[in-house]
C-alpha positions as a Markdown table, in Angstrom:
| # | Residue | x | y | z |
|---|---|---|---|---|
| 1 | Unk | -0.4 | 14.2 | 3.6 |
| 2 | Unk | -2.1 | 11.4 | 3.7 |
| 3 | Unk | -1.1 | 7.4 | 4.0 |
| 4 | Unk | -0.8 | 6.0 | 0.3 |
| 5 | Unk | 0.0 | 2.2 | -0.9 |
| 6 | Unk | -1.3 | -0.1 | -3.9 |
| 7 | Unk | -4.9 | -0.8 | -4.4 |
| 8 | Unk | -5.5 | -4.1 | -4.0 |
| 9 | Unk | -3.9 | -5.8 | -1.0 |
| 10 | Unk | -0.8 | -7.6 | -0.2 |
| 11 | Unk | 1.1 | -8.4 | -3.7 |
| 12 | Unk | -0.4 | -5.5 | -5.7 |
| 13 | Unk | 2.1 | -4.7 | -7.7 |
| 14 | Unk | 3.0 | -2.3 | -10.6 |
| 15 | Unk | 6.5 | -2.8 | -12.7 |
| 16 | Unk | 7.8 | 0.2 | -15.0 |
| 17 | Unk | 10.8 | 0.7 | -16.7 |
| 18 | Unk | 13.2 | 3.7 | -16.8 |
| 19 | Unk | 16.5 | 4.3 | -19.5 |
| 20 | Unk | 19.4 | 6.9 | -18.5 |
| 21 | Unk | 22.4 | 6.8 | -20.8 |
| 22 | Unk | 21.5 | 3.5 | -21.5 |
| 23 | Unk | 21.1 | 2.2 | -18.5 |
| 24 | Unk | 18.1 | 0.1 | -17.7 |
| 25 | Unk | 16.2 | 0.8 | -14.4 |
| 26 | Unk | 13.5 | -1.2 | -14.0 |
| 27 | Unk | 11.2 | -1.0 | -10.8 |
| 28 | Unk | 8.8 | -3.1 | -9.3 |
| 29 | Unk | 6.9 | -1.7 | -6.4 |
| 30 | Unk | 4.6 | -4.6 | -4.7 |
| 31 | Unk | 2.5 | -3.7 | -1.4 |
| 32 | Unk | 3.7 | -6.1 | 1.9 |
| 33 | Unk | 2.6 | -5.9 | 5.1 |
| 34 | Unk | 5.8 | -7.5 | 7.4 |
| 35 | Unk | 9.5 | -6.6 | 6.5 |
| 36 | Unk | 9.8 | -10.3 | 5.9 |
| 37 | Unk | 7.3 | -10.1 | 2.8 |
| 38 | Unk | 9.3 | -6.8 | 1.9 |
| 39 | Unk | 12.8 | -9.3 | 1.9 |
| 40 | Unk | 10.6 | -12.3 | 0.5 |
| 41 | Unk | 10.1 | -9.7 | -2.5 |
| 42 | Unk | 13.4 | -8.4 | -2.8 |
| 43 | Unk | 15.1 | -11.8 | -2.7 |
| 44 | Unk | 12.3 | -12.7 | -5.8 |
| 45 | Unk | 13.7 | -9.8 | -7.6 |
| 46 | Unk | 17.3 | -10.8 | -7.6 |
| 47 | Unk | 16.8 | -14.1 | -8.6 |
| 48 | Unk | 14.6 | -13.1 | -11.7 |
| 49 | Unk | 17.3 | -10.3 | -12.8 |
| 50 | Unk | 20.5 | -13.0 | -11.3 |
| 51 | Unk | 22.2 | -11.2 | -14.4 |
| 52 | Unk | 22.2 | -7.8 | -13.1 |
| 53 | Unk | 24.6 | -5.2 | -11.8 |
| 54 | Unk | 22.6 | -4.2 | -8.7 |
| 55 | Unk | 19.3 | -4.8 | -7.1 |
| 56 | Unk | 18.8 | -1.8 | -5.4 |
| 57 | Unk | 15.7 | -1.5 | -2.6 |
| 58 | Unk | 13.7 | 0.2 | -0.2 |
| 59 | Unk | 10.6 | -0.3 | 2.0 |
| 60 | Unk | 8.0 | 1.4 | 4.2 |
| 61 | Unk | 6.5 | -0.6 | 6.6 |
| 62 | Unk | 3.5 | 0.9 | 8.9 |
| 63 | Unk | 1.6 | 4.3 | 9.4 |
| 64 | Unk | 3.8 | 7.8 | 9.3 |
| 65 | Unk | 2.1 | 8.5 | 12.5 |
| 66 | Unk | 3.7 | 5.1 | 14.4 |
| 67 | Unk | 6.6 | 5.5 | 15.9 |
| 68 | Unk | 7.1 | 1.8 | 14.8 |
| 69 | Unk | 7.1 | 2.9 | 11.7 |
| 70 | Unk | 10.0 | 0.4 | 9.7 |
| 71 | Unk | 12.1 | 2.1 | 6.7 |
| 72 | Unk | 14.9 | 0.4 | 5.3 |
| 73 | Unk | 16.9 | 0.9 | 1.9 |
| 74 | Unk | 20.3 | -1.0 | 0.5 |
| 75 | Unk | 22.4 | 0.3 | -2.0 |
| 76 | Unk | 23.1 | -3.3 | -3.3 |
| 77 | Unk | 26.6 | -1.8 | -4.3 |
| 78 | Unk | 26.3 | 0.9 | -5.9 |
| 79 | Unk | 28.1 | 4.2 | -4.3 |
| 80 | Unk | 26.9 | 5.0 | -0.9 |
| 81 | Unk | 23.5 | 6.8 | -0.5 |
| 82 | Unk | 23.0 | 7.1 | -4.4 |
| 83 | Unk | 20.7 | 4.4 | -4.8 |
| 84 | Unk | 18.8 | 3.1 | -1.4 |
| 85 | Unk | 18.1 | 6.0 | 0.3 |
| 86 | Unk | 16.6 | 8.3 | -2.9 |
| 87 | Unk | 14.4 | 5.2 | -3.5 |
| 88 | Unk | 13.0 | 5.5 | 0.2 |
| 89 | Unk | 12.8 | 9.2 | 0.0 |
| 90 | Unk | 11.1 | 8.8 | -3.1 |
| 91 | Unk | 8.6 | 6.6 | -1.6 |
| 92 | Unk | 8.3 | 8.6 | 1.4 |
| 93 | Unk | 7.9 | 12.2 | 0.1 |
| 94 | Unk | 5.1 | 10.9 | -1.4 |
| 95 | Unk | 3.3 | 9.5 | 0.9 |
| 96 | Unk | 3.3 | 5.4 | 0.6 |
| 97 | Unk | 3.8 | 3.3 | 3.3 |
| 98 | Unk | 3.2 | -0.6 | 3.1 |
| 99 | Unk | 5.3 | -0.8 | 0.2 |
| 100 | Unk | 8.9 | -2.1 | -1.4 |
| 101 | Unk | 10.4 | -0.6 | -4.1 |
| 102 | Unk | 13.1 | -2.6 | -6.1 |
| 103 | Unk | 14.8 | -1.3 | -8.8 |
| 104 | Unk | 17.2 | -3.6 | -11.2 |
| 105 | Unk | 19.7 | -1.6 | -12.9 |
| 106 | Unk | 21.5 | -3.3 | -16.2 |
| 107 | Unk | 24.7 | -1.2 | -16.8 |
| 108 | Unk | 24.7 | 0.6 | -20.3 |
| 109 | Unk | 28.5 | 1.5 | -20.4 |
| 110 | Unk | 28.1 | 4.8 | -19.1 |
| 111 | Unk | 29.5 | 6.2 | -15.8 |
| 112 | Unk | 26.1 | 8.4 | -14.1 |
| 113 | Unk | 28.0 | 10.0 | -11.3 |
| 114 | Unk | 27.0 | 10.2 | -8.4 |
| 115 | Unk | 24.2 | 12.9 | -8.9 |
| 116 | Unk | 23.0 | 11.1 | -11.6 |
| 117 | Unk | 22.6 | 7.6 | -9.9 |
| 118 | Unk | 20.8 | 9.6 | -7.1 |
| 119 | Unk | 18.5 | 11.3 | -9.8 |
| 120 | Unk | 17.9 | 8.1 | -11.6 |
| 121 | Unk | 17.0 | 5.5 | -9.0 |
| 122 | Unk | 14.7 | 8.2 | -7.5 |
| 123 | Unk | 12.9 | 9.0 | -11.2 |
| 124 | Unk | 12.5 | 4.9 | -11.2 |
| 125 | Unk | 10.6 | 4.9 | -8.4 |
| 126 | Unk | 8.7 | 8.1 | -8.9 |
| 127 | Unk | 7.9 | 6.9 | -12.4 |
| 128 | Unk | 6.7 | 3.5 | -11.0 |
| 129 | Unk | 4.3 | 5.7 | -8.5 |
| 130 | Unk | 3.1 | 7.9 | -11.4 |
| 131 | Unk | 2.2 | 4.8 | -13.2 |
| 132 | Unk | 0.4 | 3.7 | -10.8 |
| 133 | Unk | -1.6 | 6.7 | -9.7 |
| 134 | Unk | -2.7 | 7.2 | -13.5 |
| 135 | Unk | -3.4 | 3.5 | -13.7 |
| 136 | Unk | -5.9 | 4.3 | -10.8 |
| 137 | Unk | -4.0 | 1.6 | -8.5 |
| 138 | Unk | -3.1 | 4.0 | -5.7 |
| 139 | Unk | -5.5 | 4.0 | -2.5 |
| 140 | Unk | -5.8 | 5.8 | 1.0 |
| 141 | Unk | -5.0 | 4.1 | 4.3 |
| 142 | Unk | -6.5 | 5.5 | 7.5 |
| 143 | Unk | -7.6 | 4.0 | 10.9 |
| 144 | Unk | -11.5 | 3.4 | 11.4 |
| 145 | Unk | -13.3 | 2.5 | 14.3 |
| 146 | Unk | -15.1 | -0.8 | 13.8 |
| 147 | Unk | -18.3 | -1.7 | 14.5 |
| 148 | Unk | -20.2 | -5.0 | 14.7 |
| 149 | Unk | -24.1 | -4.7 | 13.6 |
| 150 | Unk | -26.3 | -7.9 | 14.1 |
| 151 | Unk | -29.0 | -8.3 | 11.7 |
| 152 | Unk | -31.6 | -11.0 | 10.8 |
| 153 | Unk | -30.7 | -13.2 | 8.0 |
| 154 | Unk | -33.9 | -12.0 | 5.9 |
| 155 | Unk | -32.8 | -8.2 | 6.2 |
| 156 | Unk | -29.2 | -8.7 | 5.9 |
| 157 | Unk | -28.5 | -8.3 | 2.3 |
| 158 | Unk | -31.3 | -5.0 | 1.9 |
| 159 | Unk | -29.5 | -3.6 | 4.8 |
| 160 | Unk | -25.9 | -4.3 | 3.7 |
| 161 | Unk | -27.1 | -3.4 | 0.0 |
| 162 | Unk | -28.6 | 0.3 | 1.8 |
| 163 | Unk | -25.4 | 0.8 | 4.1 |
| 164 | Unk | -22.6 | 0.7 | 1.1 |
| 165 | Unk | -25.0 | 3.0 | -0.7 |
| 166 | Unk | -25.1 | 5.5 | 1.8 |
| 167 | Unk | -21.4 | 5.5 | 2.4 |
| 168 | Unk | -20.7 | 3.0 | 5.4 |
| 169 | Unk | -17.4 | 0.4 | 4.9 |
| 170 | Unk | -18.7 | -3.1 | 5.1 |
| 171 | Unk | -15.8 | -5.0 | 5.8 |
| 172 | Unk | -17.4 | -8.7 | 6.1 |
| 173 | Unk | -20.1 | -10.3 | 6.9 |
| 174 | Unk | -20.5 | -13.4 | 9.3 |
| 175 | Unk | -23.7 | -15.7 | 8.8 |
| 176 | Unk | -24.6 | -17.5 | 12.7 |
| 177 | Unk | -27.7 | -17.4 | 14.1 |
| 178 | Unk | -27.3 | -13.4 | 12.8 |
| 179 | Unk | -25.8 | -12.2 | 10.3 |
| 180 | Unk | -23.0 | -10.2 | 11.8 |
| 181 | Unk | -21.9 | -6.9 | 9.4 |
| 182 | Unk | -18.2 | -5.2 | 10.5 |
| 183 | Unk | -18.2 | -2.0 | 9.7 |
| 184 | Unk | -15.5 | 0.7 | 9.7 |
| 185 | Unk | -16.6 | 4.1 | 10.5 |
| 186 | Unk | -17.4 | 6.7 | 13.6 |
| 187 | Unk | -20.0 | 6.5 | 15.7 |
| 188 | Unk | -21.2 | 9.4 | 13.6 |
| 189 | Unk | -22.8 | 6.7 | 11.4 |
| 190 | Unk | -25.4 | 5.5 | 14.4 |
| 191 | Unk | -27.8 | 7.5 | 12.4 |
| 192 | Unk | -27.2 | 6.1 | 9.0 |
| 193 | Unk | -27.7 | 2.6 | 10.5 |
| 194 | Unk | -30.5 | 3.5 | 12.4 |
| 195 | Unk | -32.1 | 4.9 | 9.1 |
| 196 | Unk | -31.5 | 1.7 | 7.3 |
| 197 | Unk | -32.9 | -1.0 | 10.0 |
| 198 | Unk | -36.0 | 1.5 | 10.7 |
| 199 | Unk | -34.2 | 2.1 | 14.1 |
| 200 | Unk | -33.6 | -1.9 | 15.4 |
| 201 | Unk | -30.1 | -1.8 | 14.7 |
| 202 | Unk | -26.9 | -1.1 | 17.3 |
| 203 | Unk | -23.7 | -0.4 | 16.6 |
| 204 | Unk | -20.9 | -2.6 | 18.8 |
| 205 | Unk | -17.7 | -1.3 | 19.3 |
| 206 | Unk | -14.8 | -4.1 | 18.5 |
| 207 | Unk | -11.7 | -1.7 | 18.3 |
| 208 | Unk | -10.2 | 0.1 | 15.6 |
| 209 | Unk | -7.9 | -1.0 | 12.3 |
| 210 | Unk | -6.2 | 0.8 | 9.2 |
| 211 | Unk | -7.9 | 0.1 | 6.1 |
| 212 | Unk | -7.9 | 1.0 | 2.5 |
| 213 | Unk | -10.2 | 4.5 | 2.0 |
């Protein structure tokens, strides 16, 4: 399966809303980076919803494959394991990572149970991800090698232009006495860059980074 988050980089967000018994759930899922812009988030949504029962949340913080990998889920007082940890799993059987999910229950005067808090908070998150996926606003995170490819000012913009066209990731662009492209790719993509600059262009090796796919 692959890595999944928002489209759009740090603070995309998507907000739904979800009724059970009349019971608001309303979610916000907003893409971080750090757990403290996961706790930064969480701490806006409580003071926005000061007037709710429980601000329930759970994030994913870094690839599946790390074993750095940060999960963390609080129940905000609502029965143990019934609200936290299905939002997490929610989140995680589905692939996202980079992500907080914070859902804000207002109590409708009916008792859920324990199965059905565990159903809804993990519907209020799924429905949030749904949302999102229909609204286009999910993306693909994978590691890329990167590349540095020096070009003269003149050709630069043809070049670039040529590159995205064919496929390559052009990450930025740095004007000096060169214009410096940073690509993410493989070295698979010499030939695509030696197409497009008629065979004067070298790929650099600078390292590797996750990006959006």
């Amino acid at each position: 399966m692959p890595d999944l988050t928002l489209r759009g980089g740090i603070g995309a967000r998507v907000d739904s809303e979800l009724e059970v018994k009349r019971s608001r759930f309303i979610t916000r899922l907003e893409r971080v980076g750090t757990e403290a812009e996961a706790r930064a988030v969480i701490d806006t949504v409580r003071r926005e919803h000061w007037d709710a029962r429980h601000n329930c949340s759970a994030f994913v913080i870094g690839a599946a494959s790390e074993p750095g990998q940060i999960r963390r889920s609080n129940d905000d007082g609502e029965p143990s394991g019934t609200a936290g940890m299905p939002m997490l799993e929610a989140l995680t059987g589905r692939g996202f990572i980079d992500m907080v999910a914070v859902v804000t229950r207002y109590f409708g005067g009916i008792l859920l149970g324990a199965g059905g808090l565990v159903r809804a908070y993990s519907d209020a998150v799924l429905g949030a991800i749904d949302a999102a996926d229909a609204d286009g606003a999910v993306v693909a995170r994978a590691p890329r090698d990167l590349f540095t490819l020096a070009l003269p000012h003149a050709d630069a913009g043809r070049i670039e232009a040529e590159l995205r066209h064919r496929g390559i990731v052009v990450l930025g662009v740095q004007y000096e006495r060169e214009a410096v492209l940073t690509l993410a790719g493989s070295p698979d993509d010499a030939a695509i860059v030696a197409s497009a600059t008629a065979g004067r262009g070298r790929l650099v090796p600078v390292g590797t980074e996750w990006i959006d796919v």
